[in-house]
C-alpha angles and dihedrals in degrees: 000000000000125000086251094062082058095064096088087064079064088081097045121105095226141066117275116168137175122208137171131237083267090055098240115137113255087174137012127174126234093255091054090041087050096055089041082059082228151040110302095203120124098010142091130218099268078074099040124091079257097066092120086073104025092111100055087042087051095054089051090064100046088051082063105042082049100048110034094225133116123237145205113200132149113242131210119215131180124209147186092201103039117021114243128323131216106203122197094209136187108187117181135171117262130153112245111196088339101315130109099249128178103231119206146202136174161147136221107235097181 
């Protein structure tokens, strides 16, 4: 898969990230870029709104990429801009231009 191939998430009401074994952002769509009040690529949590919780966040998607399973979990972010955010999430492993990537999608469900 290319980043190309991504724009159509872009349309979608709901969160959908990319990010590498490191945790920056390859790809964010507008809805994520959006809560994070600005574009997510290239960083990782620890820059986003959501660095509070960027470790726990973080850990989540290293038990994934360890693992090779995807994973439901609910996600707790906290916000300036916003106010908090309870995500219903689902992250799996996926290549993305030739790298292992955790793939996410989710929903705020608070």
């Amino acid at each position: 898969m290319q980043i190309k191939d991504l724009e159509i998430f872009n349309e979608m009401p709901f969160l959908f990230w990319v990010k590498n074994a490191e945790g920056r952002h390859l790809f964010g769509n507008k809805v994520i870029c959006d809560l994070a009040g600005e574009d997510v690529v290239g960083k990782t949590d620890h820059d986003l709104v959501w660095r509070k919780d960027a470790d726990a966040l973080q850990a989540d998607d290293r038990r994934v990429l360890e693992s090779g399973k995807t994973s439901f979990i609910h996600e707790h972010v906290r916000q300036s801009a916003h106010g908090d955010a309870a995500l219903s999430v689902c992250k799996w492993v996926g290549d993305l231009d030739g790298q292992r990537c955790c793939f996410g999608i989710s929903f705020v469900i608070e």
